[in-house]
C-alpha positions in Angstrom: 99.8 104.8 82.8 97.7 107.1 80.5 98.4 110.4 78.5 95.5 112.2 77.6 96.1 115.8 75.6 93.8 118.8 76.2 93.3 121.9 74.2 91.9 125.6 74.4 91.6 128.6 72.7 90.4 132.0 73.5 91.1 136.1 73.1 93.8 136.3 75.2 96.9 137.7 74.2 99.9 134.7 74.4 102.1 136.8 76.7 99.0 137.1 79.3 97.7 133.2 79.2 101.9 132.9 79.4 102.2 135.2 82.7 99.3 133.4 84.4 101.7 130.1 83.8 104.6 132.1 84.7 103.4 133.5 87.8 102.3 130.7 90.9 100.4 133.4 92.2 97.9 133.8 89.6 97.0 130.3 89.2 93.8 130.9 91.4 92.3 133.4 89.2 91.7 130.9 86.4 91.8 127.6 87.7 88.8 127.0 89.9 90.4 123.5 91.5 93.1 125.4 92.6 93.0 128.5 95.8 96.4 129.2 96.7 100.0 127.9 95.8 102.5 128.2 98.1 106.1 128.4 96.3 108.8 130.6 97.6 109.6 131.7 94.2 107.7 135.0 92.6 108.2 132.9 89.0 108.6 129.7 87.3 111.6 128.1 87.3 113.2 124.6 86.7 113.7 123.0 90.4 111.2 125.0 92.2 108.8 123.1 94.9 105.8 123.7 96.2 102.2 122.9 97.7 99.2 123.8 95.3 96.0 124.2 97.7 93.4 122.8 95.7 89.8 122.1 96.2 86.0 123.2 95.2 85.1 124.1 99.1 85.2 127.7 100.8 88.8 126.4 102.1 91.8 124.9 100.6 91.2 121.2 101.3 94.1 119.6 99.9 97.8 119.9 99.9 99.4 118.7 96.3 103.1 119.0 96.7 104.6 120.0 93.5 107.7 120.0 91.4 108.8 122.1 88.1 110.9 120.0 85.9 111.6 122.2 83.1 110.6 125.9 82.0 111.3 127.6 78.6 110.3 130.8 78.5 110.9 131.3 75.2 108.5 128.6 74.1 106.2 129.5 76.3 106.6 125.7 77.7 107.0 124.1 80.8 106.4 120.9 83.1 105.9 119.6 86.0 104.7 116.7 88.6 102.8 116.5 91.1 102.3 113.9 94.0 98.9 112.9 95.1 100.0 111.9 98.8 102.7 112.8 101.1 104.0 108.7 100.9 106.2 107.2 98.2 104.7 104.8 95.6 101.3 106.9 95.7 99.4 107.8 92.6 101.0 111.2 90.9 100.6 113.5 87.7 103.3 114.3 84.5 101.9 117.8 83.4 103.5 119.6 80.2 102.1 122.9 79.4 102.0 125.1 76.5 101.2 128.4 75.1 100.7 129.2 71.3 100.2 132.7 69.5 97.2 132.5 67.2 95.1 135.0 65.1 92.9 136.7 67.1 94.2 135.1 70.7 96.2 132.3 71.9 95.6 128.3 72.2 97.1 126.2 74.9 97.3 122.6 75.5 98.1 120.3 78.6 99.7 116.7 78.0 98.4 114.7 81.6 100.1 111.3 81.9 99.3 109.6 85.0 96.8 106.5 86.4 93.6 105.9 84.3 91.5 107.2 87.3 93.2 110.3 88.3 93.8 111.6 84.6 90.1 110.8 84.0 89.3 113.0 87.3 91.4 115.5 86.5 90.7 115.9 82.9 87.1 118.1 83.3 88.8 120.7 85.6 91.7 120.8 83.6 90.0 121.3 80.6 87.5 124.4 82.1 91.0 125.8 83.8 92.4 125.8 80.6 89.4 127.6 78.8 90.0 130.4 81.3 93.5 130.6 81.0 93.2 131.8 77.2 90.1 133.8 78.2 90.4 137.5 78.6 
């Protein structure tokens, strides 16, 4: 397994790189990989499941099942894993997420621990996702 950390900061207010966490919905309008997520919950919580529909083609391609671990709120935190493949044993992702208030904007940063190949994969979307998060 291997952990890699990312970081970002832009103009955007905390609270609005926080609701585009917060809200499943809005993970498409700043994270290019990703096109729809189908959750039946309108926010975040701890226990919710769902399917991210990712991909970099006019259609969602792929169907990432998903499940939040923990959400703080407060902190502006949360986690969650994903599974690469609808079979037990196959490859999946630890993601912990943050949001930080900072002069002039916010930061955030993403802790990925998962198989050497997939974090490395993973990492350059993750990293231009998060840039737009914190962007205005």
């Amino acid at each position: 397994m291997t952990t890699v950390t990312l970081r970002a900061s832009g103009t955007a207010p905390a609270d609005l790189a926080w609701e585009r966490y917060a809200d499943p919905a809005l993970w498409s309008t700043w994270s290019p990989q990703i096109q729809r997520v189908d959750v039946d919950v309108p926010r975040l919580v701890t226990g919710a499941t769902g399917t991210v529909r990712a991909g970099l083609l006019p259609h969602p391609t792929v169907g990432i099942p998903f499940t939040v671990l923990e959400v703080d709120e407060a902190a502006r935190t949360w986690a969650w894993e994903v599974r690469l493949g609808p079979l037990p044993g196959l490859p999946h992702l630890h993601l912990e997420h943050g949001v930080e208030a900072t002069t002039g904007g916010s930061a955030t940063w993403l802790v990925v621990t998962g198989a050497l190949p997939v974090v490395a994969a993973y990492a350059p979307l993750a990293r231009l996702a998060l840039s737009r998060l914190v962007s205005p």
